[in-house]
Structures are given as structure tokens and as C-alpha cells.
N, C-alpha and C positions, 0 to 999 in steps of 0.2 A: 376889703370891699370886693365884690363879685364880678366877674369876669361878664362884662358886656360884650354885645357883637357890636355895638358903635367903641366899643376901647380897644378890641381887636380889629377892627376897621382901621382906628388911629395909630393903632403898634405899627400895620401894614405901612401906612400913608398913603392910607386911600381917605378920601373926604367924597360920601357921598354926593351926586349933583341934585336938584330940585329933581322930580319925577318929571321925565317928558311927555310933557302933553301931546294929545293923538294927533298923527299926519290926517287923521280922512274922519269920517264918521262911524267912529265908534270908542267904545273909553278903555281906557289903561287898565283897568283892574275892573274883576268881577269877585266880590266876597258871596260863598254861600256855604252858610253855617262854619265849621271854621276850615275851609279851604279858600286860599286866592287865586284865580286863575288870569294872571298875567300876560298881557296880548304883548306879542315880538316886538324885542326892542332889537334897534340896530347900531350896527358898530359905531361909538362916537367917543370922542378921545378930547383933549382940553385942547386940541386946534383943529376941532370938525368931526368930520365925517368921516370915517375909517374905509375908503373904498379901494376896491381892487378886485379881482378876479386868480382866484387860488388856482397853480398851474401854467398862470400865465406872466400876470403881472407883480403875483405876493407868492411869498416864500407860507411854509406850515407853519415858523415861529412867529412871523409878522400876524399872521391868522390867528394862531394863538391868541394872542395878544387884544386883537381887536372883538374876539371872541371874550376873552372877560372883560373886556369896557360894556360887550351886553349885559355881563353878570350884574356889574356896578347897577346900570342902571335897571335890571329886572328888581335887585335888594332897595332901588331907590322907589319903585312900585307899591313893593311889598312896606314899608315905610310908611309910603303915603296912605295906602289904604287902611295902614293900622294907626291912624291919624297919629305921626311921628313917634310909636313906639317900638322901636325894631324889635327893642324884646320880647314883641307878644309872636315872633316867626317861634315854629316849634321845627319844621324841616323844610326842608325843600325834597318832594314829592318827584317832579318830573321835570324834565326840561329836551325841548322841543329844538333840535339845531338847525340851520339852513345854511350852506355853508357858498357865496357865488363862486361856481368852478367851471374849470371848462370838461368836455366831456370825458375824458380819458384820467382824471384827478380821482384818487382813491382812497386818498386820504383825511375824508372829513371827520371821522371820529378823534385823530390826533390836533387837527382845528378846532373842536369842540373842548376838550381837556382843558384848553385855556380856561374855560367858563368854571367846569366843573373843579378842574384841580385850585379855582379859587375861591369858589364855594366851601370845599373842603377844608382849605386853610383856612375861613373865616368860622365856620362852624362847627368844624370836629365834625364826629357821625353824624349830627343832625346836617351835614351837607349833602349825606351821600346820597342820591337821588337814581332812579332810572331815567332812559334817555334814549331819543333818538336823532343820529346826527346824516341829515341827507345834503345830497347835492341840489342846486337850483342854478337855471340858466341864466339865472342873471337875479336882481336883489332892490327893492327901491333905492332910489335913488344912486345907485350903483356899488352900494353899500360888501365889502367883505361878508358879512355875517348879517344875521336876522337869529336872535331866542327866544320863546317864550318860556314863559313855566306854570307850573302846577306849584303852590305853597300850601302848606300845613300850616294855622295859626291858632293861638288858645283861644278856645269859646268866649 
């Protein structure tokens, strides 16, 4: 049988969540032609809200960390939009990091890796995407992290 991204999901023991629905007015996913451009999800983990401020209050591994809980649910996006067939993602294209720090933090690219370096273990090359990982003075709702991304899907 053939190697799914939901079987390698499950080798992981990740179980993806429902796609979160938008804080404000506007929607989770924009398909056009076969790209998904997926609006920023924020850190959320099975008991909430992933907040903190990197530099002050969260270490780069905890960051990490809350940084692939975006991935989980950007892949929960990309899902949705392909009305529940993950297999029609062909890569992940781009992905956008926002990382809440304070001003002197310099390391948000090694914040962002959490996302990325779990993309990659779910998808082999079709993970490996470009990227940019910036600082932000603060994050809705006081959140660690904020991702968006860019998806490649089949036509």
C-alpha cells in the first residue's frame, strides 16, 4: 500500500485537528488554480493557546515546539480546502513566520524550524519550502507564534 501524508501523520502521532475557523473577518484558505494560500495560524497545542513572548518568557525549544502546532494546523487548512484529501498537497511552497519576541531576540529562524523541520519529516522534499522568519512586538492574543503559508496542490 502507498505511503500517505495521513499514515505518516499517524507513524508521527500527530492526529490532525478540525481546521480553525477565522478569529475576525476573513477565511482560512484561498485556492487559486492549484495554489493554497493559507492565512496565519497561531500556536495552539491540546490544552490551548501556546503563548509567550521568545527572550523573555519562552525558551527557542518551547518556541519551537509551538511553532509546529502552526504547521499541524496550516496541514489542517490545506486538508480542509482539499475537501479532506491531504493527498492532493503536492508541496509546501512558502511559509511566512512571526515569531512574539522581545526586541533584542535573534533568533527566530531557529523558532521557525520547529514548523519547518516538521513539514520536512512529514513530507520528504515535497516539504522543503522557502521562508521568512521575523520578529513581532507582540501576537494575537498573545500567542508565541503566528504561520502562514503558500501550498502547491494537484489541479
Amino acid at each position: 500500500m502507498p505511503r500517505t501524508i495521513e499514515s505518516t501523520l499517524e507513524e508521527l502521532g500527530v492526529t490532525l485537528p478540525d481546521a480553525p475557523a477565522p478569529a475576525a473577518n476573513y477565511v482560512p484558505s484561498v485556492v487559486v488554480g492549484d495554489i493554497v494560500y493559507v492565512s496565519g495560524q497561531i500556536s495552539n497545542g491540546p490544552d490551548g493557546l501556546i503563548t509567550g513572548k521568545l527572550g523573555a518568557d519562552m525558551d527557542v525549544e518551547s518556541g519551537a515546539l509551538a511553532s509546529k502546532s502552526c504547521a499541524i494546523s496550516l496541514l489542517a487548512q490545506v486538508k480542509a480546502a482539499c475537501h479532506g484529501d491531504l493527498d492532493q498537497l503536492v508541496r509546501v511552497v512558502k511559509l511566512t513566520g512571526f515569531v512574539n519576541s522581545t526586541p533584542d531576540f535573534t533568533q527566530q529562524p531557529q523558532v521557525i524550524n520547529g514548523a519547518s523541520d516538521f513539514l520536512v519529516e512529514v513530507l520528504g522534499d515535497a516539504g522543503q519550502h522557502s521562508r521568512s522568519a521575523v520578529s513581532a512586538a507582540s501576537l494575537p492574543l498573545g500567542v508565541a507564534v503566528e504561520i502562514e503559508g503558500i501550498f502547491q496542490i494537484k489541479p
